[in-house]
C-alpha positions in Angstrom: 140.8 224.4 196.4 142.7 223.3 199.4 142.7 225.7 202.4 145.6 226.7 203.7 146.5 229.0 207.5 145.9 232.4 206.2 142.2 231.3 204.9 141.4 230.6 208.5 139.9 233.3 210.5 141.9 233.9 214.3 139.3 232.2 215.6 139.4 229.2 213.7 143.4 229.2 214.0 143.2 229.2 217.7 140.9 226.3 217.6 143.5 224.4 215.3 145.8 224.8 218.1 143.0 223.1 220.6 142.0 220.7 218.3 146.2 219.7 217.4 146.3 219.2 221.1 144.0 217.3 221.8 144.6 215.0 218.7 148.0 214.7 219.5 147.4 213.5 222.7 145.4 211.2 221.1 148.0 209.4 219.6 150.3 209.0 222.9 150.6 205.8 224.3 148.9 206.9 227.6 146.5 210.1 226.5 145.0 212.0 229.0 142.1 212.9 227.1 142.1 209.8 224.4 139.6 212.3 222.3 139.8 209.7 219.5 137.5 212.5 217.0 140.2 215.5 217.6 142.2 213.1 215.8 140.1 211.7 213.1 139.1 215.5 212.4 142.6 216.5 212.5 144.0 213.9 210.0 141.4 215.3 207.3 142.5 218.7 207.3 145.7 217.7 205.9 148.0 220.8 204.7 146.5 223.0 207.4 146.6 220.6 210.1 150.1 220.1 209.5 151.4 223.8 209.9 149.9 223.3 213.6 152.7 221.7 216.1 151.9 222.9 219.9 155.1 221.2 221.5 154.7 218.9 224.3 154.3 221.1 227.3 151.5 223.0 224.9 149.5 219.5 224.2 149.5 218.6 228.0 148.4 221.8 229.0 145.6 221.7 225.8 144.4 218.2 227.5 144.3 219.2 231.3 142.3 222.5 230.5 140.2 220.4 228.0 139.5 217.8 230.4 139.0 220.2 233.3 136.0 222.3 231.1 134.5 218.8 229.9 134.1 218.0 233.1 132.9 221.4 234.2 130.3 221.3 231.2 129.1 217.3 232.4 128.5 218.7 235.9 126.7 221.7 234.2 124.5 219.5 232.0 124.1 216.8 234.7 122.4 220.0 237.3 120.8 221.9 234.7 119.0 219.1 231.8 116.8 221.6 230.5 119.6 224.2 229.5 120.2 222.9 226.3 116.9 224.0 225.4 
């Protein structure tokens, strides 16, 4: 059975928007991010990954905040090795 939007929880569908921005940027030219595995995982969700379309101002936005907390979490990890547990 293939999934479709209303078999996702609101959790997952906000992730979906995440993960369609950062995929799409992906696939720019000149990404921000380049987060080559959004992408890969967004192409096999087929039918449900296509109902998800942030428009440009919404992917650029996705990639600045997703770049600024990846950087936030490196410096985290980097101070604190052990935290992982």
């Amino acid at each position: 059975m293939t999934a479709t939007l209303d078999d996702l929880t609101p959790v997952e569908k906000t992730l979906l928007v995440t993960l369609a921005g950062r995929a799409l940027d992906a696939r720019k030219p000149r990404p921000l991010l380049g987060d080559q595995l959004a992408a890969d995982v967004y192409d096999r969700l087929g039918p449900v990954g296509d109902t998800v379309r942030p428009s440009g101002t919404v992917q650029v936005a996705t990639a600045i905040r997703s770049r600024m907390l990846d950087r936030l979490v490196t410096a985290f990890i980097d101070a604190h090795p052990d935290a992982g547990g």
